[in-house]
C-alpha positions in Angstrom: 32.8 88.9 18.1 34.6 90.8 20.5 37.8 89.2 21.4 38.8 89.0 25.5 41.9 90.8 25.1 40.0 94.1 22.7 37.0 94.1 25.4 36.5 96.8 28.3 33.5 96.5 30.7 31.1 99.0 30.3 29.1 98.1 33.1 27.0 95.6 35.1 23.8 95.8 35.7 21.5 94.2 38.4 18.0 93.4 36.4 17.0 92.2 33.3 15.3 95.4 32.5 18.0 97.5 33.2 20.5 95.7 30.5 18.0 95.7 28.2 17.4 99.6 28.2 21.6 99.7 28.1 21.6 97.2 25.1 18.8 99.0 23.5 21.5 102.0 23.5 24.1 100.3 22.6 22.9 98.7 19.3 20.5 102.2 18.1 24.0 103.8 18.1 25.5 100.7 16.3 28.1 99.8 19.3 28.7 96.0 19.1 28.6 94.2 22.8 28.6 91.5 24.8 26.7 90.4 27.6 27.6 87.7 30.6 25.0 86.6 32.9 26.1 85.7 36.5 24.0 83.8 38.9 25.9 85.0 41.9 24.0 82.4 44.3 25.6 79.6 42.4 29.3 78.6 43.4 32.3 79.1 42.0 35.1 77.4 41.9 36.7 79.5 44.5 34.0 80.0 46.7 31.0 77.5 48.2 28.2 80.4 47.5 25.2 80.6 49.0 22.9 78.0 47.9 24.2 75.1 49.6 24.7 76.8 53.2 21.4 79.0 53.3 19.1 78.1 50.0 17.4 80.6 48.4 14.4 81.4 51.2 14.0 84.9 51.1 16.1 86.1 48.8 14.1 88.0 45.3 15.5 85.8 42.6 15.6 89.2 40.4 18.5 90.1 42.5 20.3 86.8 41.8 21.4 87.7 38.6 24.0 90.5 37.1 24.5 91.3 33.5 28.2 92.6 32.8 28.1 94.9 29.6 31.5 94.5 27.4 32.3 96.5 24.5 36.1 97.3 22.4 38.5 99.4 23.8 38.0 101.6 21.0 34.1 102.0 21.3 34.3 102.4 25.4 34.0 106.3 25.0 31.1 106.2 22.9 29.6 103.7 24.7 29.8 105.7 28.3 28.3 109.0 26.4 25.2 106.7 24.6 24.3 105.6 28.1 24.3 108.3 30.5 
């Protein structure tokens, strides 16, 4: 477990695929990590969002989604050369 005060974001990614290639990374070069999942069309406590106003017509629901990346402070440099 990483704790929220040892973490650093790595980096977010827009599609499933696209975290999965990072993670893949990540854990061949042993790196532990966390992952959040944001639907940004649902609302937030500080904001409506966009659901309620406009729905989700139009909109490609593999967009809806970002993955933020987290891993230690410690590991962040390795992390940023295993991914590039």
């Amino acid at each position: 477990m990483i704790w929220p005060w040892e973490r650093k974001e790595l980096t977010i990614c827009t599609t499933l695929s696209q975290c999965e290639n990072v993670r893949a990374a990540l854990e061949q070069a042993g790196i532990p990590h966390q992952v959040k999942a944001r639907d940004r069309s649902s609302p937030s406590p500080l904001s409506m969002g966009t659901r309620e106003r406009s729905g989700t017509f139009g909109q490609n629901p593999l967009s809806a989604w970002s993955y933020t990346i987290y891993v230690r402070r410690r590991d962040w440099e390795q992390a940023m050369s295993c991914i590039r």
